[in-house]
N, C-alpha and C positions, 0 to 999 in steps of 0.2 A: 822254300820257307817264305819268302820275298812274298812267291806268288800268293799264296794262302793268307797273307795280312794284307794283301790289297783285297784280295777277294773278302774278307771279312769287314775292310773298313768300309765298302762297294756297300756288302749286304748290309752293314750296320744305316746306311748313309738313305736306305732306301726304304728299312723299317721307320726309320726317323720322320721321312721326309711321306709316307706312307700315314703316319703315327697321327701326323701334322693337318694331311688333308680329311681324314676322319675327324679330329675334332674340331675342325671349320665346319665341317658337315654337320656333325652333330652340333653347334652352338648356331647353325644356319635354324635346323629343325626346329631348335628351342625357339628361336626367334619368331618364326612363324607363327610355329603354334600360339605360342604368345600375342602375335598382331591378332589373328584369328580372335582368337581368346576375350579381351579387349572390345573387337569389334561385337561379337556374337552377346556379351554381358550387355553393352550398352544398346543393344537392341539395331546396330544398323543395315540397315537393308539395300543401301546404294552408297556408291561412292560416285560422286559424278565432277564431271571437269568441264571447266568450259572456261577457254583462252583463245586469243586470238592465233591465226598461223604462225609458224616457225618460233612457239616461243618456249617448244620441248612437252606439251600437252600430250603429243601420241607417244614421245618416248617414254615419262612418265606411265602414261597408261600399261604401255609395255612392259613396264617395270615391275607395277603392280602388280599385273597377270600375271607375269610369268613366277613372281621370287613369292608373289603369296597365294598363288594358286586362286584366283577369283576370275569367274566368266564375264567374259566384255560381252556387251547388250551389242551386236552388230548392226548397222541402220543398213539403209539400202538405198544406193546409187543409179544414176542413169550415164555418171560420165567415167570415160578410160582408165580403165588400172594403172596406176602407174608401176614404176619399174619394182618388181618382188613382190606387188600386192597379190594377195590372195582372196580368190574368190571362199566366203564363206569365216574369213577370219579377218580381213581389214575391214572388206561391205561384202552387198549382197551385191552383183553386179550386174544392174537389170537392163532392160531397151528402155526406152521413151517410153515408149506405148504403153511399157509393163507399168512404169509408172504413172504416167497419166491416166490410164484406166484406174487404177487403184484409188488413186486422186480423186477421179470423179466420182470413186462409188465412197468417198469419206472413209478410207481402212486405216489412213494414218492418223499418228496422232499429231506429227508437226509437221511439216512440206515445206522445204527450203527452194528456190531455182537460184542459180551463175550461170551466166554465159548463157543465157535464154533456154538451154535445155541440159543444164547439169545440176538434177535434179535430186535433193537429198529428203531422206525421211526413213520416221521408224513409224511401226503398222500397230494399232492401238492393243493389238491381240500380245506383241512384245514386252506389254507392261506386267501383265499376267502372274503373279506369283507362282513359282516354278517348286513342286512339293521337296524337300529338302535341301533346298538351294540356300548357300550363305550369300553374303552378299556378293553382288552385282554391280561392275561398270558403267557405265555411261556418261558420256561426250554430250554435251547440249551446246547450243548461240543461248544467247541472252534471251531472245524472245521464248525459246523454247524451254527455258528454263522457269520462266515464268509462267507462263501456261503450265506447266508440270506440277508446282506449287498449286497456283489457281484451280485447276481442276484435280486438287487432294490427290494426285500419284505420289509427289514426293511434300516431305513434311519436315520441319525442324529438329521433329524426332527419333525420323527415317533415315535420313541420308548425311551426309558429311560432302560440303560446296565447296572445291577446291578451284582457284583462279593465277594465272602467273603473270603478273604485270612485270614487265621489261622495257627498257629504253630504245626508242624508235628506230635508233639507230643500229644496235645490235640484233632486232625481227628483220630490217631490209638487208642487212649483209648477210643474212642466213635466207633468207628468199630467193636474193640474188646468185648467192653459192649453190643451190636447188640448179638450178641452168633449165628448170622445168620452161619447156619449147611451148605447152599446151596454157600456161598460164601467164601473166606478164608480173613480176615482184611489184611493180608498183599500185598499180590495179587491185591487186589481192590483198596489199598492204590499206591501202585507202579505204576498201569495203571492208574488210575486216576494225579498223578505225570507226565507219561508221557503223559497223553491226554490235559493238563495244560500247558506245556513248549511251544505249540503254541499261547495259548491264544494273540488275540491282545489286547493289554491294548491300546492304541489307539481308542477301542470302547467301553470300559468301561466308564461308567460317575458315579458311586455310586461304592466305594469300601466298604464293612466294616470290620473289624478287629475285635471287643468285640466278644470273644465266648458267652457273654450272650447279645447280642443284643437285642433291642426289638423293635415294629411295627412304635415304635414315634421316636425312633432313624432315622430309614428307612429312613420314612418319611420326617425326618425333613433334612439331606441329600437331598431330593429329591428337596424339597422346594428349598434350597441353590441354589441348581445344574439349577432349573429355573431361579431362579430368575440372574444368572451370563451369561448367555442365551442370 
């Protein structure tokens, strides 16, 4: 008898706790659809970020992909993977040469160098409207943001500029934390400082500030920023 009320309070405890993760799932779905929803009305066609290192840019991004199902525009590299990156979903991971040929025949649309040959860029052919594709990712510098506006890919009515300004001191203790052998915190700190002093705030529409942001903060930003539109 004992046995048979634990076992029932067991099963009771497991439809519950079962009952519980189905409707997180399903109020996840709703939500989606919803961001979706939102974005697809107001017509936008890119989400693009552009912040300087370690101030949570790629995990954001991450976030977006993954919780709202949207394609990141991948660029393509000439310097080492770091540790977990994957070829084909962080960059494209090419030689020099891959790149500086490409370079020279003009296939990019912006061409960044570090460190004399760690060489960033996305290939003008990347811009391309993709036939039923929702919106799309994309990482830009300041300069490159600019030219993307300038030469009408992205537009005030296209895209949604998100930026994460943070205190100096909390990017260098997360660069530092990184123990990255291949780059120096300070160095990457100071160019990233000065590849920022052009930003135009002007095409910013989403700043955020919280060093622990998180994806419904974004969001709910985003929502604002439509709805003032």
């Amino acid at each position: 008898m004992i046995l048979t009320i634990i076992l029932f309070v067991v099963a009771a405890s497991l439809f519950t706790g079962l009952n519980r993760l189905r409707n997180v799932a399903i109020k996840r779905m709703a939500n989606l659809t919803n961001a979706k929803k939102v974005l697809s009305n107001n017509k936008i066609d890119w989400l693009v970020f552009t912040a300087p290192g370690a101030t949570g840019k790629d995990f954001l991004v991450d976030l977006v992909q993954r919780e709202m199902s949207i394609k990141r525009l991948v660029s393509y590299t000439s310097r080492p993977p770091r540790e977990n990156e994957i070829d084909g979903v962080d960059y494209y991971f090419r030689s020099v040469s891959f790149m500086e040929s490409l370079r020279d025949e003009g296939a990019f649309l912006e061409f960044n160098t570090f460190k004399s040959d760690w060489h960033y860029g996305r290939l003008k052919t990347q811009m391309q409207p993709e036939p039923g594709a929702f919106a799309r990712l994309l990482i830009l510098d300041p300069v490159g943001l600019s030219n993307m506006f300038n030469e009408g890919h992205l537009t005030k009515d296209n895209c949604i500029v998100t930026t994460i300004r943070l205190p100096d001191e909390v990017i260098l203790n997360r660069l530092q934390a990184r123990g990255n052998a291949n780059d120096d915190p300070i160095r990457r700190w100071q160019a990233d400082k000065k590849d920022f002093s052009v930003l135009d705030k002007n095409l910013i529409d989403i700043t955020l500030t919280n060093p622990e942001f998180t994806l419904k903060e974004w969001y709910s930003k985003v929502r604002i920023y439509l709805r003032n539109q």
